[in-house]
Short mmCIF file of the C-alpha atoms (twelve columns), coordinates in Angstrom:
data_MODEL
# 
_entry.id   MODEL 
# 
loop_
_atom_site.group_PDB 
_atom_site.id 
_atom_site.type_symbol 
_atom_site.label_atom_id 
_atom_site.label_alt_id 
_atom_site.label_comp_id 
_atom_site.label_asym_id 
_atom_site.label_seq_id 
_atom_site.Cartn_x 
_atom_site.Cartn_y 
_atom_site.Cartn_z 
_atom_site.pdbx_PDB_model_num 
ATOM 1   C CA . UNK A 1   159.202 -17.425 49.944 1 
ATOM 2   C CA . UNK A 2   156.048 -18.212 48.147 1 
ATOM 3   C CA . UNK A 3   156.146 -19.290 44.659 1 
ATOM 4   C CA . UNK A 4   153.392 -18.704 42.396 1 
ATOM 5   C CA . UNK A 5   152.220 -20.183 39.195 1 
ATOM 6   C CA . UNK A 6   149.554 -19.242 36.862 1 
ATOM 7   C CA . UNK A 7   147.696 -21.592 34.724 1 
ATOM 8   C CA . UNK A 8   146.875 -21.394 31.085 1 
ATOM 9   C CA . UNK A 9   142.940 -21.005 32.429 1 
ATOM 10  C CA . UNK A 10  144.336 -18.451 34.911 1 
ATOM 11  C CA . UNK A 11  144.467 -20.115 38.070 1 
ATOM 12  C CA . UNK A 12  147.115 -19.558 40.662 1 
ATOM 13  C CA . UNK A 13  149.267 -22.051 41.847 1 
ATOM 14  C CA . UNK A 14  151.223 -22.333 45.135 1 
ATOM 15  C CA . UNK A 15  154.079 -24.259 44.588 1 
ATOM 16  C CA . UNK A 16  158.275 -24.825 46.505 1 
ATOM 17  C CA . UNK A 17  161.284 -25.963 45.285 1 
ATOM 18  C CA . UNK A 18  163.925 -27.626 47.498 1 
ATOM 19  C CA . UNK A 19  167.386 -29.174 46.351 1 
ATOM 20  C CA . UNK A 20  169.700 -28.754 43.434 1 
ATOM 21  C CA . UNK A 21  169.436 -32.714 41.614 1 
ATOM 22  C CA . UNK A 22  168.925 -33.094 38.543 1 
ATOM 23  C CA . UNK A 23  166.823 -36.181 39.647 1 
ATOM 24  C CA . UNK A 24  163.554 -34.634 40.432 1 
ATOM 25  C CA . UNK A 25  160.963 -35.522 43.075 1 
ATOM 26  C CA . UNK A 26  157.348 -34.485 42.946 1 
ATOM 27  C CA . UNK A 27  155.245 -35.174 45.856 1 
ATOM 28  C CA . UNK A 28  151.230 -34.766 45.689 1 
ATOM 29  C CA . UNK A 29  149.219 -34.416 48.367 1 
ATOM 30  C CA . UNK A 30  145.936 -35.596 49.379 1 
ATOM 31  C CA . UNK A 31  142.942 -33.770 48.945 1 
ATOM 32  C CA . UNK A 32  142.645 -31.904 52.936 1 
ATOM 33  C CA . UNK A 33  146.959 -32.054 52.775 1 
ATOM 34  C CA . UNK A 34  148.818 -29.130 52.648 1 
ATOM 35  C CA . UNK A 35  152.639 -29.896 50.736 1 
ATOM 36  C CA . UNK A 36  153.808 -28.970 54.156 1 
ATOM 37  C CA . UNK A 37  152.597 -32.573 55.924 1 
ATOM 38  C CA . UNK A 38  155.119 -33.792 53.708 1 
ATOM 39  C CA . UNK A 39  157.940 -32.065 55.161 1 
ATOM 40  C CA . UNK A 40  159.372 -34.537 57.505 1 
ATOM 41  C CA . UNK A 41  159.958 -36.864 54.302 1 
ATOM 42  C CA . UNK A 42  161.364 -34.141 51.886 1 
ATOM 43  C CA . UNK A 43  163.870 -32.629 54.464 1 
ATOM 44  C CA . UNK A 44  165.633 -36.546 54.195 1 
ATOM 45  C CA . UNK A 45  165.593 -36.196 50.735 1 
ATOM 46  C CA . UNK A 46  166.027 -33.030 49.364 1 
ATOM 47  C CA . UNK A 47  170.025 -33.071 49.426 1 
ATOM 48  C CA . UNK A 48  170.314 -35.815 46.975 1 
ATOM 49  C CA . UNK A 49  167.312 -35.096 44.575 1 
ATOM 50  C CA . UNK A 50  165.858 -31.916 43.750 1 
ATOM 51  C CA . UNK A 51  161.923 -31.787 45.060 1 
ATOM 52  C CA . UNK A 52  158.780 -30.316 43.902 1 
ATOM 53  C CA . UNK A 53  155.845 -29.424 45.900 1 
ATOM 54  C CA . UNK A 54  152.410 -28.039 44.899 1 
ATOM 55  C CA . UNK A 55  149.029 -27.513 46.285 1 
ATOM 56  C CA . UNK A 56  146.659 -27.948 43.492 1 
ATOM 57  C CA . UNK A 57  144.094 -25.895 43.042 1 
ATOM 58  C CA . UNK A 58  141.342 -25.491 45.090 1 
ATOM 59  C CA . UNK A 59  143.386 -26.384 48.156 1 
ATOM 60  C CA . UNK A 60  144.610 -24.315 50.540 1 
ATOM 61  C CA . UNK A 61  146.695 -21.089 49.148 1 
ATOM 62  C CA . UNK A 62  146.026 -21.914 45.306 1 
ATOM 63  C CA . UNK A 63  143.815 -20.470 43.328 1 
ATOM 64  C CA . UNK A 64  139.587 -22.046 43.344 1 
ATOM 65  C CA . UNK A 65  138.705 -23.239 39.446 1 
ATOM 66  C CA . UNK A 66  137.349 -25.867 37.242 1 
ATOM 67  C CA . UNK A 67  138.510 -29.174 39.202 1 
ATOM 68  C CA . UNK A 68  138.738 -32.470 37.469 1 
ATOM 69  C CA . UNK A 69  141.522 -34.705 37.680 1 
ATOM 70  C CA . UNK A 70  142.165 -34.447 34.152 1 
ATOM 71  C CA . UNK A 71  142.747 -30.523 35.147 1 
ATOM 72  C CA . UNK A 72  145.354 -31.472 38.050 1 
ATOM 73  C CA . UNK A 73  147.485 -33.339 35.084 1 
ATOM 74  C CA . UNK A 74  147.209 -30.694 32.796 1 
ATOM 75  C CA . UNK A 75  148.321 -28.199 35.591 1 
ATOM 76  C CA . UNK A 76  151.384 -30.442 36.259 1 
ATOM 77  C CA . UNK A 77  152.709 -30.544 33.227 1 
ATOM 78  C CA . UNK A 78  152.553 -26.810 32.619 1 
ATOM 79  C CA . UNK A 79  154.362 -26.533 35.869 1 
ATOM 80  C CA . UNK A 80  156.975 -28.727 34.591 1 
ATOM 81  C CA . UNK A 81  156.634 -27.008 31.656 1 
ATOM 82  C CA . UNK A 82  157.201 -23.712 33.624 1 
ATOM 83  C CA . UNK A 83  160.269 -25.190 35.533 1 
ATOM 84  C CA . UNK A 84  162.104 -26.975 32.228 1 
ATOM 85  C CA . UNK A 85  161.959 -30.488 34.298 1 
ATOM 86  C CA . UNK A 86  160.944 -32.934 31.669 1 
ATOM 87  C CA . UNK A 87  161.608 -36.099 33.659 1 
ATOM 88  C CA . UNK A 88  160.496 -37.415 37.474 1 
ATOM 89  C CA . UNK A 89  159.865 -39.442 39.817 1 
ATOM 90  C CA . UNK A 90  156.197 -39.331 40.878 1 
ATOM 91  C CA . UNK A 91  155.065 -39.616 44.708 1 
ATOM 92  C CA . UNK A 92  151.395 -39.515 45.573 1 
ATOM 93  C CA . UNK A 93  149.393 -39.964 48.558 1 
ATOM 94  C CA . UNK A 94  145.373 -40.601 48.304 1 
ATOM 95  C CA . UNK A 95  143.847 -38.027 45.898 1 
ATOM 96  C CA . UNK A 96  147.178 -37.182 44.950 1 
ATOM 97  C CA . UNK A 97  148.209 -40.541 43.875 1 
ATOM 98  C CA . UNK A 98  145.365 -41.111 41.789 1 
ATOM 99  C CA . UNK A 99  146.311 -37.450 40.534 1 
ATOM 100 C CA . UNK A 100 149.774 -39.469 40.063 1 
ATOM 101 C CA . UNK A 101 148.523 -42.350 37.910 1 
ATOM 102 C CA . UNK A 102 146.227 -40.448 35.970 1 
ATOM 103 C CA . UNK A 103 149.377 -38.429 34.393 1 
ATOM 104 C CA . UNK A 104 151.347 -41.368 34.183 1 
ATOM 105 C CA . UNK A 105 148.578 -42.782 31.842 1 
ATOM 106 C CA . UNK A 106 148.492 -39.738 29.945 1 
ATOM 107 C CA . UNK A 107 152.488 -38.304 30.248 1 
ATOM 108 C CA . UNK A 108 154.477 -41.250 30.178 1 
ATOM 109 C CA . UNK A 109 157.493 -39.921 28.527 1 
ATOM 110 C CA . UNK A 110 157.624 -37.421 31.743 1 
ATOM 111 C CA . UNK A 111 157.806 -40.446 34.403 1 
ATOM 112 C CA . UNK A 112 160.745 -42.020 35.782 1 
ATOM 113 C CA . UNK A 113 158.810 -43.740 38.754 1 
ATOM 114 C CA . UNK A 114 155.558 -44.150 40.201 1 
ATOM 115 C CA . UNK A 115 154.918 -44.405 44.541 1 
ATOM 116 C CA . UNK A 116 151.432 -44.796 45.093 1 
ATOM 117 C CA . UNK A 117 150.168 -44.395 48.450 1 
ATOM 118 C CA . UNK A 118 147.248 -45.258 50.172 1 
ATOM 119 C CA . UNK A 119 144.929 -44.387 46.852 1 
ATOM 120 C CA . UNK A 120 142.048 -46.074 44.910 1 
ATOM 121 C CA . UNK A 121 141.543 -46.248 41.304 1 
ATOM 122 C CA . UNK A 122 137.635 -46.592 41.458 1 
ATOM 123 C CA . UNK A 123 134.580 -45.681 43.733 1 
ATOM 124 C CA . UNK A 124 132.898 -47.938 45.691 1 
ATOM 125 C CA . UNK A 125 129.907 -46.892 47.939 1 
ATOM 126 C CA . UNK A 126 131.693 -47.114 51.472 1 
ATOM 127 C CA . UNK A 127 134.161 -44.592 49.823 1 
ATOM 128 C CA . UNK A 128 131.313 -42.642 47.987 1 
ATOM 129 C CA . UNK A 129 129.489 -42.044 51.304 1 
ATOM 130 C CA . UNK A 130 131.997 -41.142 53.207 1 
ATOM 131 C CA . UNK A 131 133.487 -38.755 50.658 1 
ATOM 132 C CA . UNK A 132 130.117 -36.863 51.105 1 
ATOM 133 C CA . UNK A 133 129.885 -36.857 54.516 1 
ATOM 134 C CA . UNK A 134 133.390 -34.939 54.872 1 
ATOM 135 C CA . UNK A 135 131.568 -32.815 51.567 1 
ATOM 136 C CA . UNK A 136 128.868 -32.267 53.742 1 
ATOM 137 C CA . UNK A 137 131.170 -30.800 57.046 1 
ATOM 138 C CA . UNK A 138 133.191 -28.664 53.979 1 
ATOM 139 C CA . UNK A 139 130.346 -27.313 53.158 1 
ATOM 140 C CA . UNK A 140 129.307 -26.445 56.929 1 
ATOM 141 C CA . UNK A 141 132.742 -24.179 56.916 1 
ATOM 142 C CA . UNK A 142 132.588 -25.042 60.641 1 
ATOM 143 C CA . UNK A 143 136.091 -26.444 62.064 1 
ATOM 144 C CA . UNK A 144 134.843 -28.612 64.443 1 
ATOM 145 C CA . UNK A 145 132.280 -29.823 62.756 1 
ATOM 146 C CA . UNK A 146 134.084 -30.679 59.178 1 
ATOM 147 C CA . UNK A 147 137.046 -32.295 61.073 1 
ATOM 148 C CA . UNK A 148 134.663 -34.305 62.706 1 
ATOM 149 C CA . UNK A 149 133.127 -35.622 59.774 1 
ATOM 150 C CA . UNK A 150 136.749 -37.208 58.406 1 
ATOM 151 C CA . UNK A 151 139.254 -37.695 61.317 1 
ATOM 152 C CA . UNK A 152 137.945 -41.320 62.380 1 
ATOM 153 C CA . UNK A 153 138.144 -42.184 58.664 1 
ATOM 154 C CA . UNK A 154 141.414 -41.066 58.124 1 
ATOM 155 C CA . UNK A 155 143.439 -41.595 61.449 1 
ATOM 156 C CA . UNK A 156 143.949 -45.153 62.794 1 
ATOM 157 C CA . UNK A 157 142.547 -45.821 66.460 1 
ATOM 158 C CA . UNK A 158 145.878 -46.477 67.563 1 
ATOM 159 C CA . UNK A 159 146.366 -42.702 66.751 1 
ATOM 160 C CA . UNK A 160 143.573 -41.264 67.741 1 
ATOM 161 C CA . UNK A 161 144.631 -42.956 71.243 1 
ATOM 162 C CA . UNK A 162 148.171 -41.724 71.467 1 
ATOM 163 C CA . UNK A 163 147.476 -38.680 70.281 1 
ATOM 164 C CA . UNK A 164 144.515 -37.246 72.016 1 
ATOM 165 C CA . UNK A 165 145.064 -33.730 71.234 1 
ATOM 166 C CA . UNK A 166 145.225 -34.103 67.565 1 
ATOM 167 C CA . UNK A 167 141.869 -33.023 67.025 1 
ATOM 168 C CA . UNK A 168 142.238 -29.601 68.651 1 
ATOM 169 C CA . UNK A 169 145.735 -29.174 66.875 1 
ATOM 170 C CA . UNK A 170 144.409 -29.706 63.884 1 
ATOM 171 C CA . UNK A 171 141.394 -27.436 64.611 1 
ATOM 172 C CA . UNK A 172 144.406 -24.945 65.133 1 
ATOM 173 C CA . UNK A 173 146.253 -25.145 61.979 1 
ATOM 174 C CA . UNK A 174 143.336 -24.678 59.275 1 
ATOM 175 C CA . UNK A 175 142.524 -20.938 59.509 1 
ATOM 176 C CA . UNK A 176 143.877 -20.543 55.932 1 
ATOM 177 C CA . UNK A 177 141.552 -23.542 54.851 1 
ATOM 178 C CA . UNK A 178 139.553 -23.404 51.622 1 
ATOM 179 C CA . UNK A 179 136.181 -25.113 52.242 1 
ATOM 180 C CA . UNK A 180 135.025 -23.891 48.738 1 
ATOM 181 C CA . UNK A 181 137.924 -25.810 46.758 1 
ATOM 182 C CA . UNK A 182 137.725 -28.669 48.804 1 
ATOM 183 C CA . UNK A 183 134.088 -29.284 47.889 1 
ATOM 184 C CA . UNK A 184 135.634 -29.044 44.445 1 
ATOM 185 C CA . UNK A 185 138.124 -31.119 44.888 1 
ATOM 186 C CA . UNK A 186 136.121 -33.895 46.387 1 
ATOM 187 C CA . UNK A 187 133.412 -33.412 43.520 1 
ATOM 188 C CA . UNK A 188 136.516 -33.952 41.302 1 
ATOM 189 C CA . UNK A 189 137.362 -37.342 43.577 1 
ATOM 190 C CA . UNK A 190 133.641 -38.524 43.540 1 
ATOM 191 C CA . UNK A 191 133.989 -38.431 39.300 1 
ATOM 192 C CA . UNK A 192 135.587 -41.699 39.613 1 
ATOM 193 C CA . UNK A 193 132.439 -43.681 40.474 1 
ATOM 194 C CA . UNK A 194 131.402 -43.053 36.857 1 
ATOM 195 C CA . UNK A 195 135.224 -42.649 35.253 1 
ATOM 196 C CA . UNK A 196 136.533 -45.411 37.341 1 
ATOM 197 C CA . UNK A 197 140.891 -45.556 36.448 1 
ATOM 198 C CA . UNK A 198 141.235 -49.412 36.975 1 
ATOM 199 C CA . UNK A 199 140.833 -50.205 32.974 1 
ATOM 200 C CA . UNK A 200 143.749 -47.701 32.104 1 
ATOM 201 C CA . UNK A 201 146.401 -49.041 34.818 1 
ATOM 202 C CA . UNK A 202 148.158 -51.410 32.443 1 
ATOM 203 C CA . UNK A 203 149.275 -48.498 30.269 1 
ATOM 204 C CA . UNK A 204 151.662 -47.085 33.219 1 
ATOM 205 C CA . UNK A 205 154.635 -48.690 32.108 1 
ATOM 206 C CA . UNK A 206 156.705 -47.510 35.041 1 
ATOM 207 C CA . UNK A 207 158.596 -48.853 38.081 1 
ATOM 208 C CA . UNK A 208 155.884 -48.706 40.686 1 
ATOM 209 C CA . UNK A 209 155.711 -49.168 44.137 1 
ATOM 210 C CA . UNK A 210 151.862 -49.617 45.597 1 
ATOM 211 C CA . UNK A 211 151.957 -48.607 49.410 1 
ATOM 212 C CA . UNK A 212 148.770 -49.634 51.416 1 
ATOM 213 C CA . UNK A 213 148.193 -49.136 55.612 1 
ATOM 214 C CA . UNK A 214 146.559 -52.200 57.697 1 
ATOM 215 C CA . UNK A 215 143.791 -50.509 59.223 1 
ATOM 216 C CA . UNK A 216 143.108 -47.500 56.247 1 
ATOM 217 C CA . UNK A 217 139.505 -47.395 56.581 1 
ATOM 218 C CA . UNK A 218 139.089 -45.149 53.684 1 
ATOM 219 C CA . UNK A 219 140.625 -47.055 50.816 1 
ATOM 220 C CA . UNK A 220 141.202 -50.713 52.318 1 
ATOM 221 C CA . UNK A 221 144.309 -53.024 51.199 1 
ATOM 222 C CA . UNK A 222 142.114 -54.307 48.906 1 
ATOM 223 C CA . UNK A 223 141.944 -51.474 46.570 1 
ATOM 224 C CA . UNK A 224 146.092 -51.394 46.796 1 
ATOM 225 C CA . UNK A 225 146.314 -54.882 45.502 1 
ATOM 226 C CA . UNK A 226 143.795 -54.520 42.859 1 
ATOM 227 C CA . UNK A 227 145.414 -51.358 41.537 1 
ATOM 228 C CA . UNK A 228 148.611 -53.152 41.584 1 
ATOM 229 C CA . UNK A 229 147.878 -56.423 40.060 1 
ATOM 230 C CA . UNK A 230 146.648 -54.324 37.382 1 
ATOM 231 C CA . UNK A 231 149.937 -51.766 36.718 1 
ATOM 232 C CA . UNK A 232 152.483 -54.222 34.837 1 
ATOM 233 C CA . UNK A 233 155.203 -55.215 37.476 1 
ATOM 234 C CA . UNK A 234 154.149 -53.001 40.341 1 
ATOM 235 C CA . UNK A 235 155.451 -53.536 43.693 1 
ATOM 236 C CA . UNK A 236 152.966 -53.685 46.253 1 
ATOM 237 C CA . UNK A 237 153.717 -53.222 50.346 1 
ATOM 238 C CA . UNK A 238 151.688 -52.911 53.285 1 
ATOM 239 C CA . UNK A 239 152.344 -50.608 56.110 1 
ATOM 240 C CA . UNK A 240 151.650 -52.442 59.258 1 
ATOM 241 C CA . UNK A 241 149.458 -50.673 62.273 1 
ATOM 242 C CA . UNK A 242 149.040 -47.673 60.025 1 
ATOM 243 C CA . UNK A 243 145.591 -45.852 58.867 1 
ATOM 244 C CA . UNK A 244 145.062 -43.860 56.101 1 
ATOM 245 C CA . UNK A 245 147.493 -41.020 56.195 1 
ATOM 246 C CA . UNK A 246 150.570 -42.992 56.339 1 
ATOM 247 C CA . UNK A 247 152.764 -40.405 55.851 1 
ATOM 248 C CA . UNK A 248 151.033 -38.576 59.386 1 
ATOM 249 C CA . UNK A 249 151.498 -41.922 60.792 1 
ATOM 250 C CA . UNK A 250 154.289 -43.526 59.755 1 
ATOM 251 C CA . UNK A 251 156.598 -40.952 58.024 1 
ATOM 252 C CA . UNK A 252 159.462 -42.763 58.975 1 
ATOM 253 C CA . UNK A 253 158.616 -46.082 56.947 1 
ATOM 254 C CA . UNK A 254 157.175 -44.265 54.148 1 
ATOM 255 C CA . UNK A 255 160.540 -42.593 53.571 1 
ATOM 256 C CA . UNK A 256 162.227 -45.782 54.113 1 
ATOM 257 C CA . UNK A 257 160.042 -47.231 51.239 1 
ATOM 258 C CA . UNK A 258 160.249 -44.063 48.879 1 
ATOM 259 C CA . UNK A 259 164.095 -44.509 49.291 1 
ATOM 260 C CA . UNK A 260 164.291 -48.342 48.705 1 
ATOM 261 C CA . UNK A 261 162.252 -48.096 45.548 1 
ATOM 262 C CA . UNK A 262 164.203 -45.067 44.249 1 
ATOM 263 C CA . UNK A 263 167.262 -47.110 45.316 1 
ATOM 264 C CA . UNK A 264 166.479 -50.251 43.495 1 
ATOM 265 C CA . UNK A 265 165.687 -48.083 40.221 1 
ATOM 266 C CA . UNK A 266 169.280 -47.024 40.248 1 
ATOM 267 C CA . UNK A 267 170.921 -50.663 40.898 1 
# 
């Protein structure tokens, strides 16, 4: 069943529920994700803590609006709002993580835990250029040719070689893509060259774990261990033989991860 939200500016959210915890879960996807790529990772999870999915809007089966990531925190909280939760556990991945530590900056008091995956907290040009090259195939609203402009970026070669159908299974799962919100969304990413989120990290006074792949050719190690020297006490851990989308990749070590920090909050 589909579960819809509306905003207080009127835009639609898609959102699932799974589990009866207390102890709540929410997981936030990067910015071509659907919340069903995390599935492998709730379905371990969801009998022991209650989980919350979302696609924000302008991606996929919400609603297209004003995008900002400011706007992806606000729409959180009235979700949360919506549901009575008034405590979790955060879990990002790329645009969603930085989605992740922007609310922890501004909601603290609604955080239990931070997991931070694969994410920046600032643009540099090798991001900025590639960000509009996969804006440039979005706006094309050609399969081939916008999956082409991001699937050497975010897949490592190790991948790409084992699975050499990926590009034609992916070409058959987007029919329901939005190529209009995801030019939104990735005008909403691009914001950070000027409204970089490095200088606010040391206000997220969380338990947070900082997850980083070897060969992530979008946002390198580098930008993991900056973001988590910078978060007081963070946690960071790289993901060996992995590329960007390390929960594609490596599901099975991102869950371990998610589960040893969650573990360690509790001992």
């Amino acid at each position: 069943m589909v579960n819809m939200f509306k905003t207080s500016d009127g835009i639609m959210i898609d959102y699932q529920i799974y589990g009866e915890s207390e102890e709540v879960i929410v997981f936030l996807n990067g910015i071509f994700m659907h919340y069903n790529n995390w599935s492998f990772i709730t379905e371990q999870l969801k009998d022991k803590y209650k989980i919350i999915l979302h696609n924000f809007r302008c991606q996929w089966t919400s609603g297209n609006g004003m995008c900002s990531f400011e706007r992806h925190v606000e729409d959180l909280k009235e979700l949360l709002d919506h549901l009575n939760i008034n405590k979790v556990h955060l879990v990002g991945t790329s645009y969603g993580a930085e989605v992740g530590m922007f609310f922890s900056v501004r909601y603290p008091e609604l955080v239990r835990s931070l997991t931070i995956i694969t994410a920046t907290a600032r643009i540099v040009p090798s991001i900025k250029y590639k960000a509009l090259r996969w804006r440039d195939g979005a706006i094309s609203k050609n399969q081939e040719i916008f999956v082409r402009s991001w699937i050497n970026d975010v897949y490592s070669e190790q991948f790409l070689d084992k699975y050499p159908n990926l590009f034609e299974t992916i070409i058959q799962r987007m029919q329901l893509f939005n190529y209009e919100g995801v030019v939104n969304l990735l005008d909403a990413f691009l914001e950070l060259e000027q409204k970089p989120l490095l200088n606010q990290l040391s206000e997220i006074d969380v338990p947070t774990l900082v997850v980083s792949a070897q060969f992530d050719n979008i946002k390198p190690i580098c930008f993991s261990q900056e973001i988590a020297q910078q978060i007081p006490n963070a946690k960071h851990v790289c993901i060996p033989n992995c590329g960007h989308a390390a929960i594609i990749e490596k599901p099975k070590e991102v869950l371990f991860l998610i589960k040893a920090h969650l573990l360690f909050l509790k001992s």
